[in-house]
TORKOL-4160 file (C-alpha; in steps of 0.2 Angstrom, whole numbers, padded with zeros to 4 digits, m for minus):
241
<pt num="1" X="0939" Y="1648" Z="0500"/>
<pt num="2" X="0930" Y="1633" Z="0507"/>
<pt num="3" X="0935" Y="1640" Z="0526"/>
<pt num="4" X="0932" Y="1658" Z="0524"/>
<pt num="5" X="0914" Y="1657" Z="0527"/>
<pt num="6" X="0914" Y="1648" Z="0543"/>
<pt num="7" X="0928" Y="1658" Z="0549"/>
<pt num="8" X="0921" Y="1673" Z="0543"/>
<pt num="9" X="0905" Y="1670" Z="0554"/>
<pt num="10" X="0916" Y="1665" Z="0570"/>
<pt num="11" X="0922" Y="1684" Z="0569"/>
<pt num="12" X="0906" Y="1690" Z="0566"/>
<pt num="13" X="0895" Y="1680" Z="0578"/>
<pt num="14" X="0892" Y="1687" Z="0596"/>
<pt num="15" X="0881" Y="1671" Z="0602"/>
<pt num="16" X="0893" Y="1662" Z="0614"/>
<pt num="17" X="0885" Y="1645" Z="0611"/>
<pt num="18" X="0886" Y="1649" Z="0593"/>
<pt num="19" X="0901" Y="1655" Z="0591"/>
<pt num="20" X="0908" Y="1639" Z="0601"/>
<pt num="21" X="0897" Y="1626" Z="0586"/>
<pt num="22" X="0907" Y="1639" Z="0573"/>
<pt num="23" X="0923" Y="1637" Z="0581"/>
<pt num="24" X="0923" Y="1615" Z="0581"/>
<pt num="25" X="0915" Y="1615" Z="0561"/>
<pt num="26" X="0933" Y="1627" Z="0558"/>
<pt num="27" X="0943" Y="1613" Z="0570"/>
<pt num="28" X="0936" Y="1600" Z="0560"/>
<pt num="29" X="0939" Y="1607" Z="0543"/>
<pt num="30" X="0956" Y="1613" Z="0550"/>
<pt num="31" X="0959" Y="1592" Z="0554"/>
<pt num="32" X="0952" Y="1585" Z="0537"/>
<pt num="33" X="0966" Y="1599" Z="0529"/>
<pt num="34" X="0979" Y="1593" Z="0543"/>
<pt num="35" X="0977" Y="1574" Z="0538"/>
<pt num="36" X="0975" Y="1575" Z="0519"/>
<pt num="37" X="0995" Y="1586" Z="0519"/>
<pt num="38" X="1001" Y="1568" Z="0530"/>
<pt num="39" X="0992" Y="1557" Z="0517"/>
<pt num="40" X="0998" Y="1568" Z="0503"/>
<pt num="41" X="1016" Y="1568" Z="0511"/>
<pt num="42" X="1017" Y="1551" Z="0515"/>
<pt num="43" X="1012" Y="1544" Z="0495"/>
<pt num="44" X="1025" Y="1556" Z="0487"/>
<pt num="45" X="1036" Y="1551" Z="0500"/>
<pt num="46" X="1035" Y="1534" Z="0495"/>
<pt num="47" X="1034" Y="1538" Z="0476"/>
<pt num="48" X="1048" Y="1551" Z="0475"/>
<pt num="49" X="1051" Y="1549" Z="0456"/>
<pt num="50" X="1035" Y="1557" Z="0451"/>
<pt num="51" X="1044" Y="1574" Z="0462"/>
<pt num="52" X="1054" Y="1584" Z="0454"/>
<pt num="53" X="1058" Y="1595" Z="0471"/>
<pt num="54" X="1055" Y="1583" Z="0485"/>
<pt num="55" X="1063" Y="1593" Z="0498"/>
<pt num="56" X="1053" Y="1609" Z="0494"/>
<pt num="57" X="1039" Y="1600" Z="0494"/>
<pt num="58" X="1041" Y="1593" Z="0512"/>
<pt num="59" X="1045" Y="1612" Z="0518"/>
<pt num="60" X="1029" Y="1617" Z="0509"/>
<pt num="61" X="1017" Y="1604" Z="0516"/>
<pt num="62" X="1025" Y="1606" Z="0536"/>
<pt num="63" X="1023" Y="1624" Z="0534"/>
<pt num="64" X="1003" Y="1620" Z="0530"/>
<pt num="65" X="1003" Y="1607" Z="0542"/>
<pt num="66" X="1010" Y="1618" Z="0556"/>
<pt num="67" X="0998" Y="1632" Z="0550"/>
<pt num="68" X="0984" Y="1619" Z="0550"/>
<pt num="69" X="0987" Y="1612" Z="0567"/>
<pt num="70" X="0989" Y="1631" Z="0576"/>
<pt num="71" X="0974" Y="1637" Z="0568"/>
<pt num="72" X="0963" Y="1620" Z="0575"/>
<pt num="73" X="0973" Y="1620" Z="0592"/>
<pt num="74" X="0966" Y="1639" Z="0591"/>
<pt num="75" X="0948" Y="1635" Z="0587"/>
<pt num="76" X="0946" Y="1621" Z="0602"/>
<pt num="77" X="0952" Y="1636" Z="0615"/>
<pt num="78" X="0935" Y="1647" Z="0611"/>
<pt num="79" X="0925" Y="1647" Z="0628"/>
<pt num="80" X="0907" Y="1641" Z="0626"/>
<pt num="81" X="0897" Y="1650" Z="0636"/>
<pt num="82" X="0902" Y="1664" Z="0650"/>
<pt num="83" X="0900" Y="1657" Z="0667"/>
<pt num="84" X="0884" Y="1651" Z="0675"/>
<pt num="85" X="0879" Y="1654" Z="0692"/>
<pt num="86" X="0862" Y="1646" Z="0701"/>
<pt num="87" X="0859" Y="1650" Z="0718"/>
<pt num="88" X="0873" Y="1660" Z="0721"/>
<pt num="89" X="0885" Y="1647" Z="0717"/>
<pt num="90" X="0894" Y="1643" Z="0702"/>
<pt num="91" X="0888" Y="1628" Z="0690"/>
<pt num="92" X="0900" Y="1616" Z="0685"/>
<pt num="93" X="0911" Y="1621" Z="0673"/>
<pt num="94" X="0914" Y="1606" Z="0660"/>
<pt num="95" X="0901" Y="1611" Z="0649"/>
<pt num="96" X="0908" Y="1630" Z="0652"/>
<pt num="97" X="0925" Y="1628" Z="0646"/>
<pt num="98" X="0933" Y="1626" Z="0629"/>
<pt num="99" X="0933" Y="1610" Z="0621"/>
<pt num="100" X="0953" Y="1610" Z="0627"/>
<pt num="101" X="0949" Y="1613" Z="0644"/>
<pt num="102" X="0936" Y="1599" Z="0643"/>
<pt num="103" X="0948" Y="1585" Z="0638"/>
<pt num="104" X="0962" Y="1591" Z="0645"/>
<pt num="105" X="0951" Y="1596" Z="0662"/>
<pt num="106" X="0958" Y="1611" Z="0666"/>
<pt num="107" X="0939" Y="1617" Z="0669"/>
<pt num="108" X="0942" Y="1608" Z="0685"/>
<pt num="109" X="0960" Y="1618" Z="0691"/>
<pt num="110" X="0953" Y="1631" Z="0700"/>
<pt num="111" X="0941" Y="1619" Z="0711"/>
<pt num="112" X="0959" Y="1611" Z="0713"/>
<pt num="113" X="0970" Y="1624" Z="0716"/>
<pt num="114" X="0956" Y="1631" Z="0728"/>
<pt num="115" X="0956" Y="1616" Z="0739"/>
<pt num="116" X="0976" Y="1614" Z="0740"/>
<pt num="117" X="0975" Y="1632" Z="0748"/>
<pt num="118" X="0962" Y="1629" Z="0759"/>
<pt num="119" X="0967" Y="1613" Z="0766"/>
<pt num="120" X="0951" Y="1602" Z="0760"/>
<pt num="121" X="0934" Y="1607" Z="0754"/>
<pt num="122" X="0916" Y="1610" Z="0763"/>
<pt num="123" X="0901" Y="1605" Z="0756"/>
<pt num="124" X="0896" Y="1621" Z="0751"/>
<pt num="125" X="0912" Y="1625" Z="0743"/>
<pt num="126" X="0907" Y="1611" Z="0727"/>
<pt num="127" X="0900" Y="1622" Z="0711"/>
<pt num="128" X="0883" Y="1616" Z="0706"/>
<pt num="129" X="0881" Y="1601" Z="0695"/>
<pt num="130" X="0877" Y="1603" Z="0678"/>
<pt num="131" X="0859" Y="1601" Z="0670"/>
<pt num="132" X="0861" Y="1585" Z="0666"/>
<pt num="133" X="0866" Y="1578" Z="0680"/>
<pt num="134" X="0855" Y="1586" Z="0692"/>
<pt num="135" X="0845" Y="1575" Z="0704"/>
<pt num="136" X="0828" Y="1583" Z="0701"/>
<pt num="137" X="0832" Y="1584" Z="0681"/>
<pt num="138" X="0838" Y="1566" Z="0681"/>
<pt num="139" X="0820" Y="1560" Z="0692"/>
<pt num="140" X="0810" Y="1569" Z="0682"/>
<pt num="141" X="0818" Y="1561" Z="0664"/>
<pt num="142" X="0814" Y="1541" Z="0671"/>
<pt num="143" X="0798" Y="1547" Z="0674"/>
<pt num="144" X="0793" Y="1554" Z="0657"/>
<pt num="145" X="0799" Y="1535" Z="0651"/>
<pt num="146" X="0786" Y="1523" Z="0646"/>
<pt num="147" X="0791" Y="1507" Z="0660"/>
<pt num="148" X="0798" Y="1490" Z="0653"/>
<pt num="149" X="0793" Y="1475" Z="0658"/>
<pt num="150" X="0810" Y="1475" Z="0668"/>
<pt num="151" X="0817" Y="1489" Z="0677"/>
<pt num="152" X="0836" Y="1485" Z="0667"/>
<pt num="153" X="0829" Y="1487" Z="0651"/>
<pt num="154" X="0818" Y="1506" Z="0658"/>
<pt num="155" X="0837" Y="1511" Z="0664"/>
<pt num="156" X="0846" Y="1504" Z="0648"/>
<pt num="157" X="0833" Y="1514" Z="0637"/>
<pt num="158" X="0835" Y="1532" Z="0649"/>
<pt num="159" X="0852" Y="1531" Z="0647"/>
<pt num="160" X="0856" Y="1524" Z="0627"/>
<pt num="161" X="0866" Y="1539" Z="0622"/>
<pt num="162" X="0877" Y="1535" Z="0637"/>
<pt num="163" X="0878" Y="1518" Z="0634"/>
<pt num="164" X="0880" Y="1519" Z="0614"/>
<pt num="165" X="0893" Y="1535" Z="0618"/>
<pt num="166" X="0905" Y="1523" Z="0631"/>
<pt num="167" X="0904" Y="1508" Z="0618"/>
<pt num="168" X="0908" Y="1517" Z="0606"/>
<pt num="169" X="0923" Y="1522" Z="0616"/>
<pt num="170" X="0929" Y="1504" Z="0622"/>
<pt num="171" X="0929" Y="1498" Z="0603"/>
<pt num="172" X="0939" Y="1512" Z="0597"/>
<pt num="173" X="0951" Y="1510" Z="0613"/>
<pt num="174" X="0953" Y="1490" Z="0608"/>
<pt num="175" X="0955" Y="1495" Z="0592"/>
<pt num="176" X="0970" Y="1507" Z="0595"/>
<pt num="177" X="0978" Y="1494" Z="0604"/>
<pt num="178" X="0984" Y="1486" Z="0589"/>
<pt num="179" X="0991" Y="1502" Z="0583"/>
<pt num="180" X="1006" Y="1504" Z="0591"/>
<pt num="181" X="1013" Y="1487" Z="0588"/>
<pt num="182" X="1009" Y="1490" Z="0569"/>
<pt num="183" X="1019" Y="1505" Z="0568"/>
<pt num="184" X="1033" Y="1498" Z="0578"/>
<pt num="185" X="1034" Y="1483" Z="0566"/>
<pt num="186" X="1033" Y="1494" Z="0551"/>
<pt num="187" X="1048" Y="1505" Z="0559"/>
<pt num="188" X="1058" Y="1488" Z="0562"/>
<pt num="189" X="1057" Y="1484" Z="0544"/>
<pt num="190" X="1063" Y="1501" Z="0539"/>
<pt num="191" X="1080" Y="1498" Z="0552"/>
<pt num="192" X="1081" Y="1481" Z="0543"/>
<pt num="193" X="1081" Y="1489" Z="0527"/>
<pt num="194" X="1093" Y="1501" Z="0532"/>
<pt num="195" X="1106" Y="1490" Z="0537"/>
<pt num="196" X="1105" Y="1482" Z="0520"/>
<pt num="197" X="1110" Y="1499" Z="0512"/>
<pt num="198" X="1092" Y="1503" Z="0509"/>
<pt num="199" X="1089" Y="1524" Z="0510"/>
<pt num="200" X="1074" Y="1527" Z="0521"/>
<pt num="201" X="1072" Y="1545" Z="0522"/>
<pt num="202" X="1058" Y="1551" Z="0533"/>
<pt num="203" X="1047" Y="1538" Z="0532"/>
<pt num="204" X="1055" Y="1531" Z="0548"/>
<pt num="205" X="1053" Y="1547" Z="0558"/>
<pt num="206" X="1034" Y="1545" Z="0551"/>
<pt num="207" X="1032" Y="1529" Z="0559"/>
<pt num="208" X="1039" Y="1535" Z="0577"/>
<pt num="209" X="1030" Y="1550" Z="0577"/>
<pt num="210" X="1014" Y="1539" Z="0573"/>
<pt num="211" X="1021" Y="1527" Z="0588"/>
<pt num="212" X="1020" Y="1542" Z="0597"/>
<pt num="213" X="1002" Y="1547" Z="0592"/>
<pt num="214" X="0994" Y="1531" Z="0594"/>
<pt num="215" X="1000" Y="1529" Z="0611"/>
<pt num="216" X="0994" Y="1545" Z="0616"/>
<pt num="217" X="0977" Y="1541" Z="0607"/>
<pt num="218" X="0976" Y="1528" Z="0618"/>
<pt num="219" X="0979" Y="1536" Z="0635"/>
<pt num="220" X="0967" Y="1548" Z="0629"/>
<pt num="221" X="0951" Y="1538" Z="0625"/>
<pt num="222" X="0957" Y="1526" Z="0641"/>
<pt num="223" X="0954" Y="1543" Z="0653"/>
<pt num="224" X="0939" Y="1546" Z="0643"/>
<pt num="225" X="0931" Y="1531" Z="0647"/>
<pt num="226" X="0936" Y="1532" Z="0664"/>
<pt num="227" X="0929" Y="1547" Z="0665"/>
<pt num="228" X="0914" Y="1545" Z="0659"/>
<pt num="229" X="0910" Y="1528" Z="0673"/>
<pt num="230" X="0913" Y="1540" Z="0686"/>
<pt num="231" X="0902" Y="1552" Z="0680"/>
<pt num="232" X="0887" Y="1540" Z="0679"/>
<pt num="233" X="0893" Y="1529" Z="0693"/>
<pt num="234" X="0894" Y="1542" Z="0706"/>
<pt num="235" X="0877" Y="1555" Z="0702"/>
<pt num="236" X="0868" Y="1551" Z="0717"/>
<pt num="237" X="0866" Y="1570" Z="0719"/>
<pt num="238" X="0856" Y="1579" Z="0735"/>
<pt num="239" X="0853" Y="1594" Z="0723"/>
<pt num="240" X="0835" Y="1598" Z="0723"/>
<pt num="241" X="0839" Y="1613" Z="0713"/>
């Protein structure tokens, strides 16, 4: 009952941009129910005695969890807005795309698969830049900021959400970096165990599968990050539009 309003709306919602917002509040809810079945799984798993059924109860929660994951995997691939032109030109589509196609960027594909065709790429063959990273929008945003004393601290305040968005990012990647070796040690306890006679029933796959998840968490906030110093790195921009 708790996701039927939300996707209730996303079926009855025509707004583009709208429905996109929808879609992410039913991804999120979709990921809270996701993680809740692991932690759920994972406690009677360690405390089997107070399950009567334990094998039907893993078959249960992986059926949820499958249902779970393909109904978020299914939100994230709702397009945000149809696509822009200015000019005559299409406008870059990152902020077009689906969530997927963002952080995956397959928004970039067809750009890609245009210039593998044509051999290389004119100047005029480039979409327009987003909003945001306009020349003319970017000009007139430092102008409408009171100056500082110093012109690093009139930057560092035009551009705080970036700054704050990519710190945030390098402590969560410096975090993650402690993860993997956690749930290897963990899984070598387990094979110690096991050799002893010990029973460790999934819990081992548990632990590899989280292996396998930190390490791509990793590898995805790292391409983030470098992502998004390229971005702000490289916006000098002859775009008067």
């Amino acid at each position: 009952m708790a996701l039927s309003a939300p996707l209730l709306a996303i079926f009855l919602e025509s707004r583009p941009v709208r429905l996109f917002q929808l879609a992410l509040l039913s991804a999120s809810q979709f990921l809270a129910i996701a993680c809740s079945i692991c932690l759920r799984t994972g406690y009677v798993a360690y405390h089997p005695s107070e399950s009567s059924d334990l094998p039907a109860f893993v078959v249960l929660e992986a059926v949820q969890f499958g249902a779970a994951v393909i109904a978020l995997l299914l939100c994230l691939l709702f397009f945000r807005r149809p696509e822009v032109y200015l000019q005559g030109h299409a406008v870059d589509g990152q902020y077009t795309s689906s969530l997927a196609g963002r952080w995956t960027f397959s928004w970039a594909n067809r750009l890609l698969s245009f210039a593998k065709s044509n051999n290389g790429l004119e100047l005029s063959d480039l979409p327009k830049m987003h909003l945001d990273m306009r020349s003319q929008h970017l000009h007139e945003d430092i102008n409408r900021i009171k100056p500082r004393d110093q012109l690093w601290k009139t930057l560092l305040f035009a551009h705080h959400v970036e700054v704050i968005h990519q710190t945030l990012l390098t402590v969560l990647q410096a975090a993650a970096q402690f993860l993997p070796t956690y749930a290897l040690y963990r899984f070598l306890e387990l094979l110690e165990q096991r050799s002893e006679g010990q029973p460790i029933g999934g819990i081992g796959w548990a632990w590899i599968s989280g292996l396998g998840f930190t390490l791509i968490l990793i590898s995805s906030v790292e391409t983030w990050l470098f992502w998004i110093l390229c971005k702000w790195s490289s916006c000098l921009i002859d775009d008067p539009s």
